[in-house]
C-alpha positions as CSV (number, residue, x, y, z in Angstrom):
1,X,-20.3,-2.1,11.3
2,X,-20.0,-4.3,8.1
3,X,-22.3,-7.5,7.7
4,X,-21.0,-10.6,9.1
5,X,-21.1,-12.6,6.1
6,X,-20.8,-17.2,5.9
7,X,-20.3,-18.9,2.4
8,X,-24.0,-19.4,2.3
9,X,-24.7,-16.1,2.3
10,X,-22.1,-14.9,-0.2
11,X,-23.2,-18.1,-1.8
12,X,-27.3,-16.8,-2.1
13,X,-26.2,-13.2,-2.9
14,X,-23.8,-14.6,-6.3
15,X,-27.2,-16.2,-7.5
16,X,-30.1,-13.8,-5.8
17,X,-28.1,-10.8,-6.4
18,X,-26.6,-11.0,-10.2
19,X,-30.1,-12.2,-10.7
20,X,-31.9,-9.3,-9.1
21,X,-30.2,-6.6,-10.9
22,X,-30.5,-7.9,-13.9
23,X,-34.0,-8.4,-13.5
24,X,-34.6,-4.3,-12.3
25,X,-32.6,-3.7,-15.4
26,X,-34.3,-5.6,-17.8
27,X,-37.3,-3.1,-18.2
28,X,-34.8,-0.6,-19.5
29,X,-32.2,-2.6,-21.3
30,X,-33.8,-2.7,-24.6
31,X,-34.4,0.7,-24.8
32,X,-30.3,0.9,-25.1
33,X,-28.1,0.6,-28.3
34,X,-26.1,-2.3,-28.6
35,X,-23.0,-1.4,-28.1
36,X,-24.1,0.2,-24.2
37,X,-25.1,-3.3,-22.8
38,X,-21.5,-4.4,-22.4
39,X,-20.7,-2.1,-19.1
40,X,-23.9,-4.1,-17.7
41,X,-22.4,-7.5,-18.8
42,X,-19.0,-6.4,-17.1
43,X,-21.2,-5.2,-13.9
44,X,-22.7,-8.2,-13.2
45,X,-20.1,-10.8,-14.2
46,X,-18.1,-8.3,-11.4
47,X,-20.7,-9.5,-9.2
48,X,-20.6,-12.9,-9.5
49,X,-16.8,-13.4,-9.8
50,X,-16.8,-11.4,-6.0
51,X,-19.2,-13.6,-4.8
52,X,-17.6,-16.9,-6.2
53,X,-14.4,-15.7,-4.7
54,X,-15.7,-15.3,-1.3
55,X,-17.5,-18.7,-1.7
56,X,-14.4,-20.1,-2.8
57,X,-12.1,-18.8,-0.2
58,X,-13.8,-17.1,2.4
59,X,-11.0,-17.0,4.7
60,X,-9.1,-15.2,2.0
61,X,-11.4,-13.0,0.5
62,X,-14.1,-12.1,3.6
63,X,-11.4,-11.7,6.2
64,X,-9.3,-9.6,4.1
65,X,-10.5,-7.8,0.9
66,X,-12.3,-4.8,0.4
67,X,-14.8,-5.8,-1.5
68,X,-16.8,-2.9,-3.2
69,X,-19.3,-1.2,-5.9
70,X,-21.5,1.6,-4.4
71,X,-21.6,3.7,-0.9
72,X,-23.0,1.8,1.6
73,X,-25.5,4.6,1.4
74,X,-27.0,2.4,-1.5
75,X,-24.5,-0.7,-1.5
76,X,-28.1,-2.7,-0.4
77,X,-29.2,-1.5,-4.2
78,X,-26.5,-3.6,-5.5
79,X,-25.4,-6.6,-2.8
80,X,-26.7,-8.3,-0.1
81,X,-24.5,-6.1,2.0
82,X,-26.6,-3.2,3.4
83,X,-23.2,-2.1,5.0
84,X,-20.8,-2.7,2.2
85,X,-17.6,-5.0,3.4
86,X,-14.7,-3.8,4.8
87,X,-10.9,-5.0,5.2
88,X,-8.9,-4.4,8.5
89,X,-11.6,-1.6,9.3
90,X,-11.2,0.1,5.7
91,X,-14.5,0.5,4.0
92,X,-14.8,-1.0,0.4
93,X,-16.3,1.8,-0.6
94,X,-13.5,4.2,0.7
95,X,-11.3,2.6,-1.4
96,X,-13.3,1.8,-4.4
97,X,-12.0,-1.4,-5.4
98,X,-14.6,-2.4,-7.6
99,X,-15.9,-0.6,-10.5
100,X,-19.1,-1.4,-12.9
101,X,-16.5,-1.1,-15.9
102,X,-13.7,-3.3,-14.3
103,X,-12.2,-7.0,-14.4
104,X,-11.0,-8.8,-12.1
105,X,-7.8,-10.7,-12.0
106,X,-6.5,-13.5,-9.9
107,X,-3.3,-14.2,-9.0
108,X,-1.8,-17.5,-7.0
109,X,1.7,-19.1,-7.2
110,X,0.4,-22.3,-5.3
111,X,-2.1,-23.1,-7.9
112,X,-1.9,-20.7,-10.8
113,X,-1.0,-21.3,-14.4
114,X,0.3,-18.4,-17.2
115,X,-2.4,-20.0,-19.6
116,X,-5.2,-19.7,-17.1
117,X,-7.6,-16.4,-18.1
118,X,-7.2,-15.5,-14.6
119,X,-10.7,-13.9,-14.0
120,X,-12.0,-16.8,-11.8
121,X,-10.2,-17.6,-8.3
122,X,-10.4,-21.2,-9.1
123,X,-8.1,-20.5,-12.1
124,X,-5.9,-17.8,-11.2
125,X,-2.6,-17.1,-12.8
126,X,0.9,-17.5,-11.5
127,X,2.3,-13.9,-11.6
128,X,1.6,-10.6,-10.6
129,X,2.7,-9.1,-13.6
130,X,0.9,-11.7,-16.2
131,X,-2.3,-10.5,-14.5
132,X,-1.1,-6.7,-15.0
133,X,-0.8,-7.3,-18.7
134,X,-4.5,-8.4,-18.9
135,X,-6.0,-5.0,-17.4
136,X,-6.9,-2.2,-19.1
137,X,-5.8,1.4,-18.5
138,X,-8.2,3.8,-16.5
139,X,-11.3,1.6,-15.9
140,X,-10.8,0.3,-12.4
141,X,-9.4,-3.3,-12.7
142,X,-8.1,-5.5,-9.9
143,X,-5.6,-7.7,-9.3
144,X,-6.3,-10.0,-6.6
145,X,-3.0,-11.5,-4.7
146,X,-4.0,-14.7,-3.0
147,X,-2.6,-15.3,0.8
148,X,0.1,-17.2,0.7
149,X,1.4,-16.2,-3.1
150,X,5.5,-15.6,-3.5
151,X,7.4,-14.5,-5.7
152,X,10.8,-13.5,-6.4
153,X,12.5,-10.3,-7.8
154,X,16.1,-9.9,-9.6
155,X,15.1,-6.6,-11.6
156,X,13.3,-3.7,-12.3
157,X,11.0,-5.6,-14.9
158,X,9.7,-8.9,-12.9
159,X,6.6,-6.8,-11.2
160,X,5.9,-3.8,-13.3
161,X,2.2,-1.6,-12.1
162,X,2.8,0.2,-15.2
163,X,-0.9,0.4,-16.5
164,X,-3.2,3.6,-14.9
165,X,-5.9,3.1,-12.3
166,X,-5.1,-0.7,-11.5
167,X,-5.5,-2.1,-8.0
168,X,-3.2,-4.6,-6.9
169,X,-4.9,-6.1,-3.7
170,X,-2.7,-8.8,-1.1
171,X,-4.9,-11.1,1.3
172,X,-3.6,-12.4,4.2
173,X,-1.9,-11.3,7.1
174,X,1.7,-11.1,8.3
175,X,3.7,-13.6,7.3
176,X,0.8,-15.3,5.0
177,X,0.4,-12.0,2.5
178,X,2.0,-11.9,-0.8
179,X,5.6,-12.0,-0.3
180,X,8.0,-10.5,-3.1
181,X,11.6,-11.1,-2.3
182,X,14.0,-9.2,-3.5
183,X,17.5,-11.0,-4.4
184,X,19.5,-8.7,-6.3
185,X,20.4,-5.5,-5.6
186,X,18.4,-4.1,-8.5
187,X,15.3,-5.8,-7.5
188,X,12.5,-3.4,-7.7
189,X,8.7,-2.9,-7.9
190,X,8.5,0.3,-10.4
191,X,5.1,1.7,-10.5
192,X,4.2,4.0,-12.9
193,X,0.9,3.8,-13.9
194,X,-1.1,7.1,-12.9
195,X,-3.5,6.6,-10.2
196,X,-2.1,2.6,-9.5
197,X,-2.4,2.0,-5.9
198,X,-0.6,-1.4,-4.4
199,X,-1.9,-2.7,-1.2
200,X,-1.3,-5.8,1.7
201,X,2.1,-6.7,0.5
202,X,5.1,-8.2,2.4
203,X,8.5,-7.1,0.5
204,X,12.0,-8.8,1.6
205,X,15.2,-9.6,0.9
206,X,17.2,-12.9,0.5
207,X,21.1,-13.2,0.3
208,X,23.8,-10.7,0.6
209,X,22.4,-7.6,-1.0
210,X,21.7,-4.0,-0.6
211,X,18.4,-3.7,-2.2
212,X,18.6,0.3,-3.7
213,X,15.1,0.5,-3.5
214,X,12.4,-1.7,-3.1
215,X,9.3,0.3,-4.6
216,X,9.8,3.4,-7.1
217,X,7.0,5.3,-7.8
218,X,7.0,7.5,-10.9
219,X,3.2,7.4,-11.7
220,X,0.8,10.5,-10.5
221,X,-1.4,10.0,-7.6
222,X,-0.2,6.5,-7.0
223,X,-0.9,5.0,-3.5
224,X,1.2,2.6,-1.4
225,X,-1.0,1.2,1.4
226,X,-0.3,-1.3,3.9
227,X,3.0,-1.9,2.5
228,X,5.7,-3.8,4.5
229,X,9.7,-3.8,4.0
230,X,11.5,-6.2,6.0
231,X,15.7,-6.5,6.2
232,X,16.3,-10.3,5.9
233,X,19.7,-9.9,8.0
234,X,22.6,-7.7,8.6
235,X,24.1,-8.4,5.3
236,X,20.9,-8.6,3.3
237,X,19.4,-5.3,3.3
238,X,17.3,-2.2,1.9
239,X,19.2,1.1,1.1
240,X,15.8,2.4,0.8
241,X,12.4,0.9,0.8
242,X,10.5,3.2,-0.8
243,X,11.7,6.1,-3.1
244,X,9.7,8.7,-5.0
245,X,11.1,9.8,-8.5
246,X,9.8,12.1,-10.9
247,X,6.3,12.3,-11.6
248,X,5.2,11.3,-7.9
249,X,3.2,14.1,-7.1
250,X,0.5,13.4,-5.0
251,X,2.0,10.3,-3.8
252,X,0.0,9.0,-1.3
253,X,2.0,6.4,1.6
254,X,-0.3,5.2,3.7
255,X,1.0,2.8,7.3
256,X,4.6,2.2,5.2
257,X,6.2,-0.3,7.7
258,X,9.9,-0.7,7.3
259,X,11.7,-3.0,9.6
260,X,15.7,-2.8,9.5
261,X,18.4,-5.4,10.9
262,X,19.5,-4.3,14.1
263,X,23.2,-4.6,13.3
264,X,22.8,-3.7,9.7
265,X,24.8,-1.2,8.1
266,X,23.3,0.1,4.5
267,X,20.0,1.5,5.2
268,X,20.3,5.2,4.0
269,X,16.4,5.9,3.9
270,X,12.9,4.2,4.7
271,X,11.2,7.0,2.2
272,X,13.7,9.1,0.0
273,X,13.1,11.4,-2.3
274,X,15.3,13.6,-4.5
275,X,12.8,15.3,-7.0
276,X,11.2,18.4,-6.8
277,X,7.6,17.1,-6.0
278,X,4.1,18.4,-5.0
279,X,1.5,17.3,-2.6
280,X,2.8,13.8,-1.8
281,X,1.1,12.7,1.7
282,X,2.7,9.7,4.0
283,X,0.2,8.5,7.1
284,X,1.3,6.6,9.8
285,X,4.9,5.6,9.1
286,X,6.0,2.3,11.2
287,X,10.1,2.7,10.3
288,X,12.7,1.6,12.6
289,X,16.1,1.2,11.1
290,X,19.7,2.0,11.0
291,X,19.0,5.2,8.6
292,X,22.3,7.2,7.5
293,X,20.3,9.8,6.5
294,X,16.7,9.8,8.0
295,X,13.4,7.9,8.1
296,X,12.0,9.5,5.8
297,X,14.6,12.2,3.5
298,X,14.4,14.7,1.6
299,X,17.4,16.0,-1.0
300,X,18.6,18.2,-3.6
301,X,15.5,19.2,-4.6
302,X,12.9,21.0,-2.2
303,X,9.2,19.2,-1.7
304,X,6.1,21.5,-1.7
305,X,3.3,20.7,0.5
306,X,4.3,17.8,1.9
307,X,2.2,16.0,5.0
308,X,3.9,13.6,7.2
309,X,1.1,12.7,9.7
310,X,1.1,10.6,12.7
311,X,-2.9,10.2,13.6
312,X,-3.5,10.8,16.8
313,X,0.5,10.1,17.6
314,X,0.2,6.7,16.4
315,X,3.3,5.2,14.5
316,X,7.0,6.4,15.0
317,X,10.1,6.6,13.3
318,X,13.1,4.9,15.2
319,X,16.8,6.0,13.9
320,X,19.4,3.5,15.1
321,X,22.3,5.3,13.9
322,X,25.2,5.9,16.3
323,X,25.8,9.0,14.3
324,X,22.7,10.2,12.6
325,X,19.5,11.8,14.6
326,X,17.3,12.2,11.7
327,X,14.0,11.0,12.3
328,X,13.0,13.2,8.9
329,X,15.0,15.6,7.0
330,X,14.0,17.6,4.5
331,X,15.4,20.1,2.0
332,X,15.6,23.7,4.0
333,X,13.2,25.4,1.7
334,X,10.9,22.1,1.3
335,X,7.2,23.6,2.7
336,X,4.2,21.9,4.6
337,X,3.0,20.1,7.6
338,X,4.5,17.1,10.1
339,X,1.5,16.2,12.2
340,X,2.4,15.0,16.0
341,X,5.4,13.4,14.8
342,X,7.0,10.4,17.0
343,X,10.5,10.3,17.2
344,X,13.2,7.7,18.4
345,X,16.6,8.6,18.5
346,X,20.0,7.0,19.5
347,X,22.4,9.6,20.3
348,X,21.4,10.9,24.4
349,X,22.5,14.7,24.0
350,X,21.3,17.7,22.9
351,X,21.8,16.7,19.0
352,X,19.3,13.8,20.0
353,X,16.2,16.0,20.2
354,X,17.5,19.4,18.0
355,X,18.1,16.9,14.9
356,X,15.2,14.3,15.4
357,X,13.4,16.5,13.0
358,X,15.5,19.0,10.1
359,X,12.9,21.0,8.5
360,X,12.9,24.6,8.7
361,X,10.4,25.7,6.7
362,X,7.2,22.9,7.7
363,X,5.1,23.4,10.3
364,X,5.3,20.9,13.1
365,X,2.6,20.1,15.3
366,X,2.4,18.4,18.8
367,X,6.1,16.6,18.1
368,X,7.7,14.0,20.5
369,X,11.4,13.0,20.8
370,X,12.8,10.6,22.9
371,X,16.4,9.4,22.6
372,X,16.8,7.3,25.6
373,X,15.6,4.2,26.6
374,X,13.5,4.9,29.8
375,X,12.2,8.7,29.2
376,X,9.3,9.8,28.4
377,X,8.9,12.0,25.1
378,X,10.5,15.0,25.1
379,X,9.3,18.7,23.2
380,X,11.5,18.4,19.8
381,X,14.3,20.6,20.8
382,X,14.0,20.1,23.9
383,X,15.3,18.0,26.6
384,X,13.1,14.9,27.3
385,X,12.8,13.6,31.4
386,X,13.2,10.6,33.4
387,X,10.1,8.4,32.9
């Protein structure tokens, strides 16, 4: 279990803690050249702008980021934390948000300002993307999305994760994350920076659109975590939320939510792809929606070792459509696993349960198909039973 941590703590370990390490380091320090002290500069002004953030907004920063620089093995080395910190049970150190080498950025549309540096909280700047363009390629920097920021989206080039190995990080919680509305049709979060990974964000729609995607990923091992799509009405719409392009492989999508207007009409896909890609993973999918192809779908071009896994059975995929069973499709020759697989459909016959899932050359494991209201799950391609 992670510390429980007050301002007073986080407040002792900015000044115990910076001091501390630098004091340990000092008796080696001047045996290095010059030009190697800057990576310990970096380090502990990485320490201290964490700590002054969680001073500064606990509520934002304790509650909800994953604050980390070491296993918690040794994270007592390096913190006050013996346990290292942890956001909605996800270890910092799991996720490595924190390197010795990288900066922290801040981001806040309530209080930010596109002249601010943006390395302190209490003088973030306004945009996502102005903070982007401060980081540096490969070294582990972070953007930090304060609770409550909003912005919105007309085009492929308002929110652009273009720079490898960044970490763009949303506090909050439901409604109160980042929000990034999408009001044109060609409103999109590209990311192609290798290794990028965007978490905790809330993306929507305003007016009477049909978003064509809401995030593209192009980059190489990107990750979408925690990632939310919501529908805004009936008329104002995703056609997909999430679509992988070339040079996705290895995508990983973990807990992709995607919640579709119940009397909507242009969701195609929540996850699409048409590109011949390897290894890309998707956890947990949340997706319920009016999908004229699938949840999550597969064309044109067959997928190699691709994992769709629900842990444990937890998270479904619910397709709405009158005529359209697909839970997931997949190209016929596309190869690898779906792990106990949850599956809501809407037409009650046979098609119902022998269509949930189209993919004849993965291995399915432990799958569950109901398409009735009232039944228990069903084996897929069979007939399910009165609950």
């Amino acid at each position: 279990m992670a510390y429980t941590t007050t301002p007073t703590t986080v407040r002792n370990s900015r000044n115990r803690g910076t001091v501390l390490i630098l004091l340990a380091l000092a008796a080696w320090l001047p045996r290095l050249p010059r030009f190697a002290w800057m990576p310990v500069v970096r380090f502990a002004r990485a320490l201290n702008n964490t700590a002054y953030a969680a001073e500064r907004f606990p509520q934002r920063l304790m509650a909800s980021v994953a604050v980390g620089l070491r296993p918690a093995a040794t994270a007592h080395a390096y913190t006050n934390y013996p346990n290292g910190v942890m956001s909605h049970g996800i270890p910092a150190e799991g996720v490595g948000l924190f390197s010795p080498f990288g900066n922290v950025y801040f981001v806040d549309s309530g209080s930010g300002h596109a002249n601010n540096v943006g390395t302190k909280p209490a003088k973030p700047v306004a945009l996502i993307d102005t903070a982007i363009n401060k980081t540096t390629a490969s070294q582990g920097d972070v953007v930090i999305v304060a609770a409550g920021h909003a912005e919105t989206v007309a085009n492929a080039t308002t929110i652009v994760p273009d720079v490898a190995g960044i970490t763009i990080l949303g506090l909050g919680k439901g409604a109160n994350r980042p929000t990034v509305t999408m009001s044109h049709a060609d409103g999109n979060i590209p990311i192609s920076g290798a290794n990028a990974r965007l978490i905790n964000v809330l993306v929507t729609t305003t007016g009477a659109i049909d978003v064509t995607s809401g995030v593209t990923i192009t980059g190489a091992d990107v990750e979408a975590i925690d990632v939310e799509f919501r529908d805004n009405a009936a008329t104002s719409q995703f056609v997909a939320a999430i679509t992988l392009g070339t040079g996705a492989a290895r995508a990983r999508i973990i807990r992709p939510v995607h919640r579709g207007h119940a009397s909507g009409d242009a969701n195609a896909a929540a996850i699409t792809c048409a590109v011949a890609l390897d290894g890309v993973w998707i956890e947990q999918p949340d997706l319920d929606g009016l999908y004229s192809n699938g949840g999550i779908y597969n064309v044109t071009n067959a997928m190699t070792n691709l994992t769709v896994v629900f842990p444990g059975g937890v998270g479904h995929i619910r397709n709405r459509h009158a005529t359209r069973d697909s839970g997931i499709s997949v190209v016929a020759t596309t190869t690898g696993s779906i792990l106990s697989p949850r599956i809501r459909t809407a037409t009650n016959d046979a098609d119902g349960f022998n269509l949930a899932i189209v993919a004849a050359a993965m291995q399915v494991y432990d799958p569950l198909v109901v398409n009735a209201d009232g039944e228990r799950g069903g084996a897929w391609g069979t007939a399910s039973a009165a609950a």
